[in-house]
MMTF fields as JSON, N, C-alpha, C and O atoms, coordinates in Angstrom:
{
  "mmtfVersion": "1.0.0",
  "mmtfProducer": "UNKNOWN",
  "numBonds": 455,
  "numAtoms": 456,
  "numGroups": 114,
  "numChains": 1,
  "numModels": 1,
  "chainsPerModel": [1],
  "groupsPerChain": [114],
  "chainIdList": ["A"],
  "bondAtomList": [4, 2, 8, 6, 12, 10, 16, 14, 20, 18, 24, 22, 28, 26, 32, 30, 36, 34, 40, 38, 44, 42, 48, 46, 52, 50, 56, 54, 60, 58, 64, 62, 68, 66, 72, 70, 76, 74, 80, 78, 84, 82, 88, 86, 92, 90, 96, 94, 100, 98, 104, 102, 108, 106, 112, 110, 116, 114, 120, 118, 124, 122, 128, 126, 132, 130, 136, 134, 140, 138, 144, 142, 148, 146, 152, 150, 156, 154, 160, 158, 164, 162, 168, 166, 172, 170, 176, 174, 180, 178, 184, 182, 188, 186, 192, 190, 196, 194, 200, 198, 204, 202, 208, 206, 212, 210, 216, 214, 220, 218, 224, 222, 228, 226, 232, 230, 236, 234, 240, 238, 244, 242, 248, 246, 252, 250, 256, 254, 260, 258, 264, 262, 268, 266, 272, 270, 276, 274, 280, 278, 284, 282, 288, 286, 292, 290, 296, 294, 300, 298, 304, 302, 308, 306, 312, 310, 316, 314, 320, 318, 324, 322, 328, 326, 332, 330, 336, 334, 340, 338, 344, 342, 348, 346, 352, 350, 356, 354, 360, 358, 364, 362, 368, 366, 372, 370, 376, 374, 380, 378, 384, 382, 388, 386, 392, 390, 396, 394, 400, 398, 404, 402, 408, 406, 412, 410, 416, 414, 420, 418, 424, 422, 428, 426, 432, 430, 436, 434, 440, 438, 444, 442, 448, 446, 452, 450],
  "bondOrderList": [1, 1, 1, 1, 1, 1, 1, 1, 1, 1, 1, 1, 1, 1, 1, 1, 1, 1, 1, 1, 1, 1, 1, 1, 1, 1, 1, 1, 1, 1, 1, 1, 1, 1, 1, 1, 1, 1, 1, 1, 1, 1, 1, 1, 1, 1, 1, 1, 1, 1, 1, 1, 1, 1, 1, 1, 1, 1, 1, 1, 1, 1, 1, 1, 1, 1, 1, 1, 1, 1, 1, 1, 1, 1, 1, 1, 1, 1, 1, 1, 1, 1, 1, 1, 1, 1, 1, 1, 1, 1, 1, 1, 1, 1, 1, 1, 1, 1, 1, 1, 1, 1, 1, 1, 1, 1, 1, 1, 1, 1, 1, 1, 1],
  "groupList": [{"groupName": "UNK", "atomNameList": ["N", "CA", "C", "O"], "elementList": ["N", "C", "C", "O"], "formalChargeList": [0, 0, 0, 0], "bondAtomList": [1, 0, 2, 1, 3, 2], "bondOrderList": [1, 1, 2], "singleLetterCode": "X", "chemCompType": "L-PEPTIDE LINKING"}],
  "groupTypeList": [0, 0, 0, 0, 0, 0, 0, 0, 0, 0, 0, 0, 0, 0, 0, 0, 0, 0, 0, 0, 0, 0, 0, 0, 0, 0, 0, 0, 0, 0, 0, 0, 0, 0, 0, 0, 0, 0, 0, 0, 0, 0, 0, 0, 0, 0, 0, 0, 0, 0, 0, 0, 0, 0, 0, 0, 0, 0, 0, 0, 0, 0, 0, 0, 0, 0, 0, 0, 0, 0, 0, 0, 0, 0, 0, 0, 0, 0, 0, 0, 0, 0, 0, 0, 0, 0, 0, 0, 0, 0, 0, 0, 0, 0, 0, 0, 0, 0, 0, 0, 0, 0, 0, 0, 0, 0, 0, 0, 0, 0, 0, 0, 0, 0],
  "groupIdList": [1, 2, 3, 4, 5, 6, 7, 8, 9, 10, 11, 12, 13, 14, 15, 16, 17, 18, 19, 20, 21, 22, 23, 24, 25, 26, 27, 28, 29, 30, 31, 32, 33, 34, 35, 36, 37, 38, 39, 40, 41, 42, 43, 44, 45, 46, 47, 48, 49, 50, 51, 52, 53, 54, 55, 56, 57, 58, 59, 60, 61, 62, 63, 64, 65, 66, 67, 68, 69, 70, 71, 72, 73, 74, 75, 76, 77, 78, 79, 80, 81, 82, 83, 84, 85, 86, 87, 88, 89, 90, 91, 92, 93, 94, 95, 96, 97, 98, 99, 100, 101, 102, 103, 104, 105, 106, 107, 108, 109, 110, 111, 112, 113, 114],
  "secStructList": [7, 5, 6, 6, 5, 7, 7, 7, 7, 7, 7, 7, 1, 7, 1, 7, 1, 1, 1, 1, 7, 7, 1, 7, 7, 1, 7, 7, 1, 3, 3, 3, 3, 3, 3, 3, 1, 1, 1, 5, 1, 1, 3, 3, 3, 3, 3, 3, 3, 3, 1, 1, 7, 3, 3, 3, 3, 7, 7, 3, 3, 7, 6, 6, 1, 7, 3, 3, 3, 7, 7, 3, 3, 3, 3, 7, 1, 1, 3, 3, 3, 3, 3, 3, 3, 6, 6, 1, 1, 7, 1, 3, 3, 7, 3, 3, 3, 3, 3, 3, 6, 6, 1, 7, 3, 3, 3, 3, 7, 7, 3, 3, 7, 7],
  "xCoordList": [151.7, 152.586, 153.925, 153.867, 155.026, 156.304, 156.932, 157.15, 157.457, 158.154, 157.423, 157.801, 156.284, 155.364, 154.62, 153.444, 155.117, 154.819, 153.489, 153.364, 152.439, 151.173, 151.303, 151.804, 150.53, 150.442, 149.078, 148.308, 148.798, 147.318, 147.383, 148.384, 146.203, 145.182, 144.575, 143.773, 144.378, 143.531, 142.501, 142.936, 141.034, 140.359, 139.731, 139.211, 139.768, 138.985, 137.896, 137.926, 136.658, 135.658, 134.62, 134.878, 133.583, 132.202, 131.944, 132.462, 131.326, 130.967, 131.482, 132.108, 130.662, 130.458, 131.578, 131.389, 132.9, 134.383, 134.535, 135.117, 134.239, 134.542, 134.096, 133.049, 134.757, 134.551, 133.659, 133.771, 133.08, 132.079, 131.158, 131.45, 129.656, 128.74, 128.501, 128.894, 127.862, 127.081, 126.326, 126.012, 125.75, 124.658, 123.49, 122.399, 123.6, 122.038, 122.979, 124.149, 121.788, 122.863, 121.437, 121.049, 120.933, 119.975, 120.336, 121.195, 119.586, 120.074, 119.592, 118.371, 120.037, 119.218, 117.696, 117.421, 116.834, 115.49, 115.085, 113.966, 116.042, 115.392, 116.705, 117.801, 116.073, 117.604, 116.956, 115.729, 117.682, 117.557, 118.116, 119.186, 116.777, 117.082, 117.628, 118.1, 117.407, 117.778, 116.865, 115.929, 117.019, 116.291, 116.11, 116.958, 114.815, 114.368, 113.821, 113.119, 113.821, 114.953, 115.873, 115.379, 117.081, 118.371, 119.386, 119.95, 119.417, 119.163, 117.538, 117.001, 116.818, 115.301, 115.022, 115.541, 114.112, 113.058, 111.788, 111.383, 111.017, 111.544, 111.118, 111.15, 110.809, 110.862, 111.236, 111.444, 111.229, 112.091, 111.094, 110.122, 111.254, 110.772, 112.208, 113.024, 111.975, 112.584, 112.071, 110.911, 113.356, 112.748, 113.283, 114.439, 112.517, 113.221, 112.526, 111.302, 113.285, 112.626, 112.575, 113.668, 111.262, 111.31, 111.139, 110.735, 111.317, 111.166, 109.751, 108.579, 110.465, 108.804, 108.935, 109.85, 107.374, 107.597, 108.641, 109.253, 108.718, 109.612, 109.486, 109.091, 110.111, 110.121, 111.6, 112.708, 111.185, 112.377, 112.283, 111.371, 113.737, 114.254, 114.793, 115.607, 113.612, 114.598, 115.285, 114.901, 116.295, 117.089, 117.628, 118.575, 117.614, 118.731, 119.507, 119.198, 121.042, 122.038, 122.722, 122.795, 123.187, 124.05, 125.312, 125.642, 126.179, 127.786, 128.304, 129.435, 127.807, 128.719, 128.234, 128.643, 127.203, 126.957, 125.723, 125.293, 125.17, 123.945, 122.472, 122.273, 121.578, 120.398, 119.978, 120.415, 118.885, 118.368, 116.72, 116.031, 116.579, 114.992, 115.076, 116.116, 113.865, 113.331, 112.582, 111.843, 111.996, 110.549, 110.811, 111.965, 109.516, 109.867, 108.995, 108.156, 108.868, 108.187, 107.49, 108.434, 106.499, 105.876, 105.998, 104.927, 107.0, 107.143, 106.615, 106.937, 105.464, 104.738, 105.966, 106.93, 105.949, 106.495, 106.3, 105.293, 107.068, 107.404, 107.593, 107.815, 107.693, 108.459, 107.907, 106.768, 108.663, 108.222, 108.668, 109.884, 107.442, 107.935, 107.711, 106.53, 108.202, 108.086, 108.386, 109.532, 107.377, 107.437, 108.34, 107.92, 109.578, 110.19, 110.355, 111.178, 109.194, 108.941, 109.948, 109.48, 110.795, 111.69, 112.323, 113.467, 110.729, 110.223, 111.209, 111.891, 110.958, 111.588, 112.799, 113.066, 113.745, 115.152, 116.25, 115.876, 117.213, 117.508, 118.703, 119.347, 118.746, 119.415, 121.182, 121.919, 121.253, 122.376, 122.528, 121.676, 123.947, 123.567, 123.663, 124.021, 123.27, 122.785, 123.106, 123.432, 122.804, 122.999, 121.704, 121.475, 120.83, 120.027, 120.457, 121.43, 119.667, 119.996, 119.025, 118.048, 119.104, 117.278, 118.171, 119.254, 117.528, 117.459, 116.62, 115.619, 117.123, 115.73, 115.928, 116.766, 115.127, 114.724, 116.164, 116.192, 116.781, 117.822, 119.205, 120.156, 119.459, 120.608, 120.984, 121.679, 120.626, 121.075, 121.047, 120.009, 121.741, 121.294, 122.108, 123.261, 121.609, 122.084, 121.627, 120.728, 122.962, 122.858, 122.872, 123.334, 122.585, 122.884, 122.766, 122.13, 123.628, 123.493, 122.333, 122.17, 121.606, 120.91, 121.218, 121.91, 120.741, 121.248, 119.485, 118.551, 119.777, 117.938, 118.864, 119.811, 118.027, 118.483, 117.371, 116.322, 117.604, 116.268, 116.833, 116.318],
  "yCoordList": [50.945, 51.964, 51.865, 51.866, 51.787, 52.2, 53.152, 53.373, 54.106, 55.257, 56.294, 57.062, 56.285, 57.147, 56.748, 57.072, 56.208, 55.973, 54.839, 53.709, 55.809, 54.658, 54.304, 54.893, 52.679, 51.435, 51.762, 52.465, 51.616, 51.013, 49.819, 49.16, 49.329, 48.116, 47.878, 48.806, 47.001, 46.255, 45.497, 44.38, 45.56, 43.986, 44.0, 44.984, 42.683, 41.695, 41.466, 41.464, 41.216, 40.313, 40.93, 42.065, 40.433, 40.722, 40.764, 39.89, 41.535, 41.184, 42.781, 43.709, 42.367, 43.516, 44.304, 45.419, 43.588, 44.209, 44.085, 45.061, 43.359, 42.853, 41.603, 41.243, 40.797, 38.898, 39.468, 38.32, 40.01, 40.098, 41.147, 42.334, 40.429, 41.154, 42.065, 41.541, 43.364, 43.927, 43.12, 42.24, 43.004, 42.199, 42.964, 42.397, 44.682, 45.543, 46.739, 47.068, 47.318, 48.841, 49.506, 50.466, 49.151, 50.114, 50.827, 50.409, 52.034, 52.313, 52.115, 52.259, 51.791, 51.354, 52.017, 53.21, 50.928, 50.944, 51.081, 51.378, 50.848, 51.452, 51.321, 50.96, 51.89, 52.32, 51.942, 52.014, 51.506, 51.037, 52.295, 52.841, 52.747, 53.81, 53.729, 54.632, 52.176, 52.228, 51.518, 50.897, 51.558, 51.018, 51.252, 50.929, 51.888, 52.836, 52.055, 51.312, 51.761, 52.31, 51.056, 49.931, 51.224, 50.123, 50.869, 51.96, 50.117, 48.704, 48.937, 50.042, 47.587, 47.324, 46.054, 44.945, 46.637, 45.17, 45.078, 45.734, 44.211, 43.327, 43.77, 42.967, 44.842, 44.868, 46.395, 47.134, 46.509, 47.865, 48.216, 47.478, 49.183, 49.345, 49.891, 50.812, 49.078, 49.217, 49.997, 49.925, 51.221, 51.717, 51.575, 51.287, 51.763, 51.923, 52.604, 52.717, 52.99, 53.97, 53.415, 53.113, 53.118, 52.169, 53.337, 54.456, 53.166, 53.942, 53.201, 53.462, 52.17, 51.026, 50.049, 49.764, 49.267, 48.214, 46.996, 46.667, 46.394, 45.059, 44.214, 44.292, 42.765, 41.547, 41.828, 42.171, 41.57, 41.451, 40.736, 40.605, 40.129, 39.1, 40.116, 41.022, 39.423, 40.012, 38.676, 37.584, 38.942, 38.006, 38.15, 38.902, 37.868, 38.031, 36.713, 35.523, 37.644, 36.626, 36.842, 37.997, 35.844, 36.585, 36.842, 37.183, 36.687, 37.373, 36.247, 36.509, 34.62, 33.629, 33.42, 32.499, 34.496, 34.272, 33.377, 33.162, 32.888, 31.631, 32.84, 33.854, 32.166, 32.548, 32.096, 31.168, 33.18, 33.397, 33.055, 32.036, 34.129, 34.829, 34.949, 35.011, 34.976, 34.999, 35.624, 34.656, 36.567, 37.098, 37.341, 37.493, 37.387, 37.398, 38.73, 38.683, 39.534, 40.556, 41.392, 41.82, 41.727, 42.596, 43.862, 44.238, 44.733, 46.233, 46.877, 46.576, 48.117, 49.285, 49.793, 49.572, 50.401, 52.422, 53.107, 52.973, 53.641, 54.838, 54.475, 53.266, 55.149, 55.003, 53.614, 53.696, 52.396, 51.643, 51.464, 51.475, 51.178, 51.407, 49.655, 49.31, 49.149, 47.842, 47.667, 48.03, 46.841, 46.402, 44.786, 43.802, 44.789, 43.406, 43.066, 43.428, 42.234, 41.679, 40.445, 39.326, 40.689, 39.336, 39.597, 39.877, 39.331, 38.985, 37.192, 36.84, 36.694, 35.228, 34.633, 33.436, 36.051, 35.602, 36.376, 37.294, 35.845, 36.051, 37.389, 37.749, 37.897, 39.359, 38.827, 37.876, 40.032, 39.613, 40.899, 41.785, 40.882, 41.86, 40.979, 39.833, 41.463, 40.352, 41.823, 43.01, 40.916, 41.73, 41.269, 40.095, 42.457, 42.199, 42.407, 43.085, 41.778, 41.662, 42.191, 41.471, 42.877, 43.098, 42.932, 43.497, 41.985, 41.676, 41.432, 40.716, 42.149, 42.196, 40.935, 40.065, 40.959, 39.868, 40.159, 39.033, 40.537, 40.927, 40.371, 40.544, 39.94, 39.9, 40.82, 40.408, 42.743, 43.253, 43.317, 42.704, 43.916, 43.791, 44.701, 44.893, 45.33, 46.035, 45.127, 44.286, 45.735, 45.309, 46.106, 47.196, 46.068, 47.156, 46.029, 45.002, 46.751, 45.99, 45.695, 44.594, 45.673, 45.554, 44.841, 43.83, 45.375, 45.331, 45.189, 45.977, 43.359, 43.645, 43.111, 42.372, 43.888, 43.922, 43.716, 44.338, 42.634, 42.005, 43.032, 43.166],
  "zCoordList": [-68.744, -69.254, -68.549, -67.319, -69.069, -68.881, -69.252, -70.443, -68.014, -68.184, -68.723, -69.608, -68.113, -69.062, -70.134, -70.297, -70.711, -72.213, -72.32, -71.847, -73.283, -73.476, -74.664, -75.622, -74.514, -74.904, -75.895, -75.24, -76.599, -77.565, -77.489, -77.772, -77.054, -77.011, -77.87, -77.98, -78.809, -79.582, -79.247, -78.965, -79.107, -78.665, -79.784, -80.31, -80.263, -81.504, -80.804, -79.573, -81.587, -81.598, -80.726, -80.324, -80.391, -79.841, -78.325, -77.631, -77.868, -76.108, -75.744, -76.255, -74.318, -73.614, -72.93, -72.443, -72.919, -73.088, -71.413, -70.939, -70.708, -69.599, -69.36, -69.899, -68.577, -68.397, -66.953, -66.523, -66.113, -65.293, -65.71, -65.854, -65.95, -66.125, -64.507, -63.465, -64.504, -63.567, -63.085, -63.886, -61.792, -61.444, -61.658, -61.608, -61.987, -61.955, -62.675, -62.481, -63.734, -63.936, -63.613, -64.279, -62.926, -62.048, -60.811, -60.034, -60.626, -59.321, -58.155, -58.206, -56.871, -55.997, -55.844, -55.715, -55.897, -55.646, -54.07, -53.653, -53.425, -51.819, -51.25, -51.678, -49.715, -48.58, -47.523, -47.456, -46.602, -44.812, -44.394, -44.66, -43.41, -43.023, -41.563, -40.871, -41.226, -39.634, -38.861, -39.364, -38.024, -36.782, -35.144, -34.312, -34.847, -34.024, -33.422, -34.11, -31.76, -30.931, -30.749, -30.825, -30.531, -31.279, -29.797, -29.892, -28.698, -28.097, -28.059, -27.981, -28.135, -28.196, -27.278, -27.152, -26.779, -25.983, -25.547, -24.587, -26.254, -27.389, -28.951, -29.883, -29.06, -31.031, -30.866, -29.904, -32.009, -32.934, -34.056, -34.216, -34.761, -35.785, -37.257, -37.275, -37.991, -39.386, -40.267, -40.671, -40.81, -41.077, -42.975, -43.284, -43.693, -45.088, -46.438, -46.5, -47.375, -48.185, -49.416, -49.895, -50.291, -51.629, -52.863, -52.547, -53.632, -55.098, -55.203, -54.932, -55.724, -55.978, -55.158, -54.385, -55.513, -54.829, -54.925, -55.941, -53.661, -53.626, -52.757, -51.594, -53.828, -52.634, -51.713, -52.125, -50.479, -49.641, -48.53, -47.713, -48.639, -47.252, -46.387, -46.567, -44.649, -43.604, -43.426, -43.843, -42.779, -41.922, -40.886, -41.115, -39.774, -38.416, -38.221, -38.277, -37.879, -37.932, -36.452, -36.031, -35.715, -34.605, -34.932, -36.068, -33.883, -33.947, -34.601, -35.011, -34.987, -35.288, -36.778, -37.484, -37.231, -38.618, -38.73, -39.863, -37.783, -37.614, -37.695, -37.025, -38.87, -38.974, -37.43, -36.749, -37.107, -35.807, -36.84, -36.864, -37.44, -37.826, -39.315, -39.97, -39.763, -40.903, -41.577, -41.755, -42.244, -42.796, -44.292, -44.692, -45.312, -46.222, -46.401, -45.501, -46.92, -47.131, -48.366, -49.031, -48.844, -50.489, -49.922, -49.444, -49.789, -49.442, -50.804, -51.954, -50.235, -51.25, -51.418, -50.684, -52.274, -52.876, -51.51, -50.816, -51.29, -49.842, -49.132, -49.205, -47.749, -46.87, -45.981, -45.521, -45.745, -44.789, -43.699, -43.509, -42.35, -41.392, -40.908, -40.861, -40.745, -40.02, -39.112, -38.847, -37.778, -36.672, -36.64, -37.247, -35.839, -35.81, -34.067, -33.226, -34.022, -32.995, -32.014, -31.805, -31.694, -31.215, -29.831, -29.473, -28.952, -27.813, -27.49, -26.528, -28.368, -27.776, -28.394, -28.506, -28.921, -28.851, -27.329, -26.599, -27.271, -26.409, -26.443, -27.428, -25.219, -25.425, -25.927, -25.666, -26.741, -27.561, -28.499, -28.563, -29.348, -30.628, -31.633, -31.363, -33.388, -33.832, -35.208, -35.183, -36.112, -37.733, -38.589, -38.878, -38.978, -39.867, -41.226, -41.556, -42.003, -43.564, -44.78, -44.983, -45.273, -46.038, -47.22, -47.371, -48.152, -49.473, -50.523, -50.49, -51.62, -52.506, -53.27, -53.036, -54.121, -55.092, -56.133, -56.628, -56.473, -57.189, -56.491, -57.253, -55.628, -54.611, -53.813, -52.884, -53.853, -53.331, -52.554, -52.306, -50.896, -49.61, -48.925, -49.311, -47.88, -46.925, -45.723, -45.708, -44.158, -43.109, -42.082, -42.421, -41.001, -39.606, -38.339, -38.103, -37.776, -36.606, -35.349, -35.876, -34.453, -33.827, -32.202, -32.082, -31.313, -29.828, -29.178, -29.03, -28.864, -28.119, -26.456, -26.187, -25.776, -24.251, -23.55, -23.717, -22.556, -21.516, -20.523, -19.413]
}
């Protein structure tokens, strides 16, 4: 618009009226609730809340972005509490990753102290 003044738009032809699809028009199926007790040594417990069930990637990354850890996980419906055991990495802070089968993902930070 210039000077105020609106424009009418025309679009021809077929499609969903944007060049990027959504990746989900769902709404999130679960939340990271955190991680208890954060500095930890050596494990923590994760905590997170599912609608339904899901596949999900943990991941730990350190400060340079380098996979540390791995787990792949079948989380029930409700609240999960997971034990993350990492006794034989070394003290540091570090970023976890939980991702579902969809791409989505949340992160939090994490502080394990010898």
């Amino acid at each position: 618009a210039q000077n105020g003044a609106l424009r009418q738009v025309v679009v021809l032809g077929q499609g969903s009226g944007t060049a990027v699809e959504p990746r989900s028009t769902q709404a999130a199926s679960w939340k990271l609730m955190g991680a208890h007790p954060n500095p930890f040594n050596p494990s923590t417990i994760l905590r997170l809340q599912l609608e339904q069930p899901a596949h999900l990637t943990l991941s730990l990354h350190n400060l340079r972005g380098a996979l540390c850890w791995q787990r792949e996980l079948d989380a029930p419906a409700g609240l999960l509490e997971q034990v993350l055991d990492l006794g034989g990495m070394a003290s540091g802070r570090y970023w976890l990753q939980v991702e579902d089968a969809s791409g989505r993902a949340e992160s939090l930070p994490l502080t394990l102290l010898r």
